[in-house]
N, C-alpha and C positions, 0 to 999 in steps of 0.2 A: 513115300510115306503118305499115310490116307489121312485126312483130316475128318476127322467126325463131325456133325453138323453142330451137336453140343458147343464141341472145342471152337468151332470156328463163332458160334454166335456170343462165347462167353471171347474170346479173343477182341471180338467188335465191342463185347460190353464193355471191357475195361480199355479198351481204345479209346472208348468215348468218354468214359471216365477221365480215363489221362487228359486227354484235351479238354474235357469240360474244369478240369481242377488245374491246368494251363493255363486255359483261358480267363477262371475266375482270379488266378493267381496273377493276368497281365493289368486284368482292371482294375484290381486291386492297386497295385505301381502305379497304374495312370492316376487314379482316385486320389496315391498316397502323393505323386508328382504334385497335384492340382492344389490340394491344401497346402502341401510345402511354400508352393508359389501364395498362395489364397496368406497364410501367416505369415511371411516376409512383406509382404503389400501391406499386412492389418501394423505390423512394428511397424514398418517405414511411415505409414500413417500417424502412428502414434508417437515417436519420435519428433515428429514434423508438428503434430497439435502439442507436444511437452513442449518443443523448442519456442513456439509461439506464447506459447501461456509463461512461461518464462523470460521473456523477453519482455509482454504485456505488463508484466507486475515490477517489472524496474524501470518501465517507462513508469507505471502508475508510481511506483513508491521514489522515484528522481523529480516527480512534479510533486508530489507534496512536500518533502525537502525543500525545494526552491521557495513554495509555499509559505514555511514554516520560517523560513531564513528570511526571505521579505519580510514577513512580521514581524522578526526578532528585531532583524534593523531597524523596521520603521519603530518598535516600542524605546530598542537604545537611542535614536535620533529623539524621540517625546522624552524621554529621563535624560538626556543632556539639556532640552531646551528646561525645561523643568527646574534644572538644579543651576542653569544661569539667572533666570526667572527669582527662583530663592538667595542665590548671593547678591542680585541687583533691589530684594527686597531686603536680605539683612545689610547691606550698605545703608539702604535708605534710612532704615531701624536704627541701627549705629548714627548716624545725620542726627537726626530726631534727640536719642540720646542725650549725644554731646550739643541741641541746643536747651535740652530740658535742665542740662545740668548748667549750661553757661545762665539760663536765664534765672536757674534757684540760686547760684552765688552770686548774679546782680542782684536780688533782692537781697539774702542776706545781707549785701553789704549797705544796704537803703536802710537809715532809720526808720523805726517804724514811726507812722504819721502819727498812730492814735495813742499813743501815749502808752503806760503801761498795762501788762497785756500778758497774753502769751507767749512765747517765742515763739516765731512763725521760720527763720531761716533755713531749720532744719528740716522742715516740710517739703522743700521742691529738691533737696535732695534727695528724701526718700522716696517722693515720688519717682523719682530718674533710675534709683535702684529696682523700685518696683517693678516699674517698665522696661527695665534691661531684663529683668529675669522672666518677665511674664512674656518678652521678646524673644529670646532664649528657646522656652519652655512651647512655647507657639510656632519657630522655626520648626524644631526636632517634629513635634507634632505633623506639621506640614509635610517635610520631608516623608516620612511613613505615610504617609496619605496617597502624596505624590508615587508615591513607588508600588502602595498596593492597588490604585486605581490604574496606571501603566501596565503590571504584571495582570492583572485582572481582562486588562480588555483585550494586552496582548493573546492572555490565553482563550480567549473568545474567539479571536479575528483567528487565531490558528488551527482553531478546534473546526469553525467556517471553512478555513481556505482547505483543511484535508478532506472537510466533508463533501466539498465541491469537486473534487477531482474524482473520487472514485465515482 
């Protein structure tokens, strides 16, 4: 069999064909190998900066907690000292009271010097009444004071101590 020159140069053309569409087809694989590797590196990467950014914001949000819980205590330690503070003043107030009241029934029971007059003995008891209530009315006062100046600074010193962390 004779090969014709035609025949033989179209035979080389698509030879080269073939292997040039081989060839482009093996770089292709490498190219696609390369990125395969190239995205598994970019997640591994990323994986690795999630797991750290994650970790970072439970350290951060475990130190403000701590933060916020020191505060708490130290405001409940200021409102317990506070409301012994208030029972050793309404003691003192109750004292007071019952000498305002011992001292308006010694008078009552003292003639009066000046002769006729006004009655005066029911004077130091109402005074003793007054002051038990204006006593009274003055604790409760206090107490709400006490507790809105506590919860007040606590919520400062807490608002502080988270702003400091981050």
């Amino acid at each position: 069999m004779i090969f014709s020159p035609t025949w033989i140069v179209g035979a080389a053309a698509a030879g080269l064909l073939v292997g040039a569409l081989a060839g482009g087809a093996g770089a292709w694989w490498v190219r696609g190998q390369s990125a395969d590797r190239e995205v598994a590196e970019l997640r591994e990467e990323v994986a690795v900066a999630r797991e750290a950014a994650v970790s970072d914001a439970l350290r951060l949000r475990q130190a403000q907690e701590r933060a916020v819980e020191k505060v708490q205590s130290d405001a409940e330690r200021t409102a317990a000292a506070a409301r012994r503070d208030a029972a050793a003043a309404a003691d003192l107030a109750g004292r007071l009271r019952q000498h305002v009241i011992a001292l308006a029934i010694a008078t009552a029971a003292d003639p009066p010097a000046a002769g006729p007059g006004p009655a005066t003995g029911g004077t130091g008891l109402v005074f003793a009444d007054v002051l038990g209530r204006a006593e009274a009315r003055l604790r409760a006062l206090a107490g709400y004071a006490d507790q809105a100046r506590i919860s007040g600074l606590a919520c400062e010193r807490a608002y502080e101590a988270v702003r400091a962390t981050q």
